[in-house]
C-alpha positions in Angstrom: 0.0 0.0 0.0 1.6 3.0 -0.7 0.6 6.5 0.8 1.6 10.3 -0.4 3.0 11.3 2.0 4.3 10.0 5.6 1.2 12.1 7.2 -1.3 9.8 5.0 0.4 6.7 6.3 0.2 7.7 10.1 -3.3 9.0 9.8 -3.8 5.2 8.1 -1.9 3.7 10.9 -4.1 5.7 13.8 -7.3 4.6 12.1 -6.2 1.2 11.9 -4.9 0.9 15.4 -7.9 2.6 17.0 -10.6 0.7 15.0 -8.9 -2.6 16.8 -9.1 -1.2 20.3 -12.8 -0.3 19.5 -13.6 -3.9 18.2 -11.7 -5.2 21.3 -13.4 -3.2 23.7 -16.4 -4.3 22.3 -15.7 -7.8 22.5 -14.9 -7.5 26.1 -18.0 -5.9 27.0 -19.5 -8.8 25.2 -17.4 -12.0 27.1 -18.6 -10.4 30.2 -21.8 -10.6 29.6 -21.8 -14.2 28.9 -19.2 -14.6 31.5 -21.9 -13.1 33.9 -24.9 -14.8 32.8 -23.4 -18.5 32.5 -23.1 -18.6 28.9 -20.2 -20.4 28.9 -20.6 -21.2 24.8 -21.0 -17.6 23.9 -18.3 -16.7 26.3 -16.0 -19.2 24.4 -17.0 -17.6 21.1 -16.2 -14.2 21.7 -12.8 -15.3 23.5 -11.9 -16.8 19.9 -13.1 -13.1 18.6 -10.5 -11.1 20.9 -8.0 -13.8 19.9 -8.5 -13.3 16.2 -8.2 -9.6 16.8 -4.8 -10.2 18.7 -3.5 -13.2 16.5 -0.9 -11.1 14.6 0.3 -9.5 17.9 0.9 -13.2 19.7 2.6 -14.2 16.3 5.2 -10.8 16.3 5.6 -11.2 20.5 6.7 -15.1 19.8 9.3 -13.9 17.1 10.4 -10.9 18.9 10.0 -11.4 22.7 10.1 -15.3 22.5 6.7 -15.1 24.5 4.8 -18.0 22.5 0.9 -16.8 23.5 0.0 -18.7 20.4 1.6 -21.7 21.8 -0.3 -21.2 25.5 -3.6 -20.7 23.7 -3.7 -23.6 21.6 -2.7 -26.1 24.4 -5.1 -24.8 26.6 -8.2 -25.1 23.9 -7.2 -28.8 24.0 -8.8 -28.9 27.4 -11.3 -26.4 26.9 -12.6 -28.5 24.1 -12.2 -31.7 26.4 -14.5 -30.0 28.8 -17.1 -29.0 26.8 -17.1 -32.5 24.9 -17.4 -34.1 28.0 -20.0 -31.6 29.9 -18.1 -30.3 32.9 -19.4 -27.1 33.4 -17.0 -26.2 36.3 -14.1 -26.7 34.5 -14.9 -25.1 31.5 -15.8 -22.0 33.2 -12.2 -22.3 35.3 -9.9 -22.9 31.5 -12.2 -19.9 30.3 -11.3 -18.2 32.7 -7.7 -18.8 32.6 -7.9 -17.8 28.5 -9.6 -14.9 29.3 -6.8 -14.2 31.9 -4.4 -15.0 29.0 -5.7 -12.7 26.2 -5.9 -9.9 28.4 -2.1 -10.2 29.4 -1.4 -10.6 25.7 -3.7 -7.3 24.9 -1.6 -5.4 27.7 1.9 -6.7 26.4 0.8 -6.1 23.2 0.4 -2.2 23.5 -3.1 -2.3 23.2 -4.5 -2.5 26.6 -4.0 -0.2 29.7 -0.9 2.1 30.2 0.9 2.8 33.4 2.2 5.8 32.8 5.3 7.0 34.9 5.4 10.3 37.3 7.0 12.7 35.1 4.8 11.5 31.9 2.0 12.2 33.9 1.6 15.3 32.9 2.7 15.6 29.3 
């Protein structure tokens, strides 16, 4: 994709990286909602959503940073799907839990989560 100028590509970029963190923040309001009301299916669901969103991220972060999210992810929806095949409600609801847990760190290391900001940025 090529851009006009280096302003056109930034303004692309902003759009881009903001449109993610809306579609995120929806998608967590979402889980939560099924998390609260013991929709443990649609909870599931919308946990793949977030990890689609964040995908490229855990793929960069496992190159980069060696931190294999992708790798984490996939062995825990081994037992996720184990407890759904075989009906255990409790546990399914703990391993959600745990990937929700999981996409969220991935989310913060990721840049596109919360930001603790430092005393003297505080202000800026």
């Amino acid at each position: 994709m090529e851009f006009p100028d280096d302003h056109s590509f930034k303004v692309s970029l902003f759009k881009d990286a903001l449109g993610q963190i809306q579609r995120l923040n929806a998608a967590w309001i979402r889980a939560t909602r099924h998390r609260e009301n013991g929709n443990l299916l649609g909870w599931r669901w919308i946990l793949d959503t977030v990890y689609l969103e964040l995908s490229y991220d855990a793929k960069r972060l496992a190159r980069d940073k060696g931190l294999n999210y992708e790798k984490m992810l996939e062995e825990l929806e081994k037992k996720i799907s184990a407890a759904f095949k075989e009906k255990k409600e409790v546990e399914q609801y703990r391993l959600l839990l745990e990937k929700e847990k999981i996409l969220r760190e991935l989310q913060e290391v990721s840049g596109k989560g919360s930001k603790l900001v430092d005393e003297e940025e505080q202000f800026i």
